[in-house]
C-alpha angles and dihedrals in degrees: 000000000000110000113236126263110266131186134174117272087192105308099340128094111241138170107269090241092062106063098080092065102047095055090045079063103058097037093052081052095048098034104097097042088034100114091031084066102044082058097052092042099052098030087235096304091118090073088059087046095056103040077054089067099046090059085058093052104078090206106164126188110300101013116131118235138192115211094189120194075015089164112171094006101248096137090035090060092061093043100054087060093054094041082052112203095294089066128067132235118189115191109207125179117166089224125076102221099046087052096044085054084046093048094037088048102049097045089050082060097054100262119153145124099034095053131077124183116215129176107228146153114236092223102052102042110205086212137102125251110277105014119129127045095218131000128192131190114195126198075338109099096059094064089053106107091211105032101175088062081054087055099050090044086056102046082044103058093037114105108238107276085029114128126205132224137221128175118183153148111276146188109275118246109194120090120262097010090104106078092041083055106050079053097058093043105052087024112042107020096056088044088061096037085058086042108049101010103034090227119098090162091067100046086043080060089046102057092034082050091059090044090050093048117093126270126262099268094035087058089049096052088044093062089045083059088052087060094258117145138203090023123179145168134220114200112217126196087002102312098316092121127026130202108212116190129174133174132229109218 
């Protein structure tokens, strides 16, 4: 008898089609002081990482853009003002209250006409081939239970010409920064979910989950294996976070 699939939900074992469900159920408890804590856990430092990213995108007016695991909206807000209202921006998270935030969010600030908000697994695009000129997944790829097949949905949907763009946590890179980290992370992260979310279990998941995703150069060849071209990654605060960006040709 064939053992089932299994896969890492932080630093348990569990079956591969239960992932999904775990991690539904930290973000529905996250969701509403979600950017709040980013805030707090990075002292602010996440918005500079992700304006990073978009000027990596390349995303010009009328151009049609996935922001993929888009949560709250934070990168879809920036990108609404380079695609103009002539392009397109779909937010897709495959989790309902992250999407509603992102949705409720982004109307609040006056966005309408050029976004769409679509439910959707990462790993199974509901889009045709060929569809969108550039798609970025933020703080999003590391939470996929099969993130090759990510990988593959995202190369699928891209124009030709079109890059993708992958902002994660990372494995840090300067000396020394490892063990302050791991600190931070199992020390620090859990006591303010406790404190501001109610919720330490979740943000213990979040930092286990980083340390679970793959390293810098693994994530690189595994786009390559995806069929992207010309990849290449950017460190940031000393490898902390990684920007990951291919190309479809």
């Amino acid at each position: 008898m064939q053992k089932p699939e299994t896969t890492h939900f932080g630093y348990q074992t569990v079956a591969a089609n239960e992932k999904a469900r775990k991690v539904a159920g930290v973000f529905d408890s996250v969701a509403s002081r979600y950017d709040l804590m980013n805030d707090l856990m990075s002292l602010g430092v996440h918005r500079l990482w992700k304006r990073f990213a978009i000027s990596l995108c390349g995303v010009h007016r009328g151009d049609r853009v996935l922001d993929l695991a888009g949560g709250t909206g934070d990168l879809s807000n920036r990108l609404l003002h380079m695609a103009g209202p002539k392009g397109l921006v779909i937010l897709s998270d495959i989790n309902a209250s992250m999407l509603h935030e992102g949705r409720k969010r982004l109307v609040d600030e006056g966005a309408v006409g050029n976004i769409v908000y679509v439910q959707a697994d990462a790993e199974q695009l509901p889009f045709p081939d060929n569809t969108f000129d550039c798609l970025t997944i933020g703080f999003g790829l590391r939470n996929v239970t099969h993130k090759e097949r990510a990988l593959e949905a995202m190369y699928r949907t891209l124009k030709p010409g079109g890059r993708a763009i992958i902002l994660e946590f990372s494995h840090p890179v300067v000396p020394g920064l490892k063990p302050a980290y791991d600190l931070y992370s199992f020390a620090v992260l859990p006591f303010l979910g406790k404190l501001v979310a109610g919720d330490t279990a979740s943000y213990r998941y979040l930092a286990e989950s980083i340390r679970m995703h793959p390293d810098q150069s693994t994530l690189l060849h595994m786009m390559e294996a995806a069929g992207f071209e010309r990849c290449q990654y950017f460190n940031l605060s000393g490898g902390i976070v990684a920007v990951h960006r291919g190309y479809k040709f």
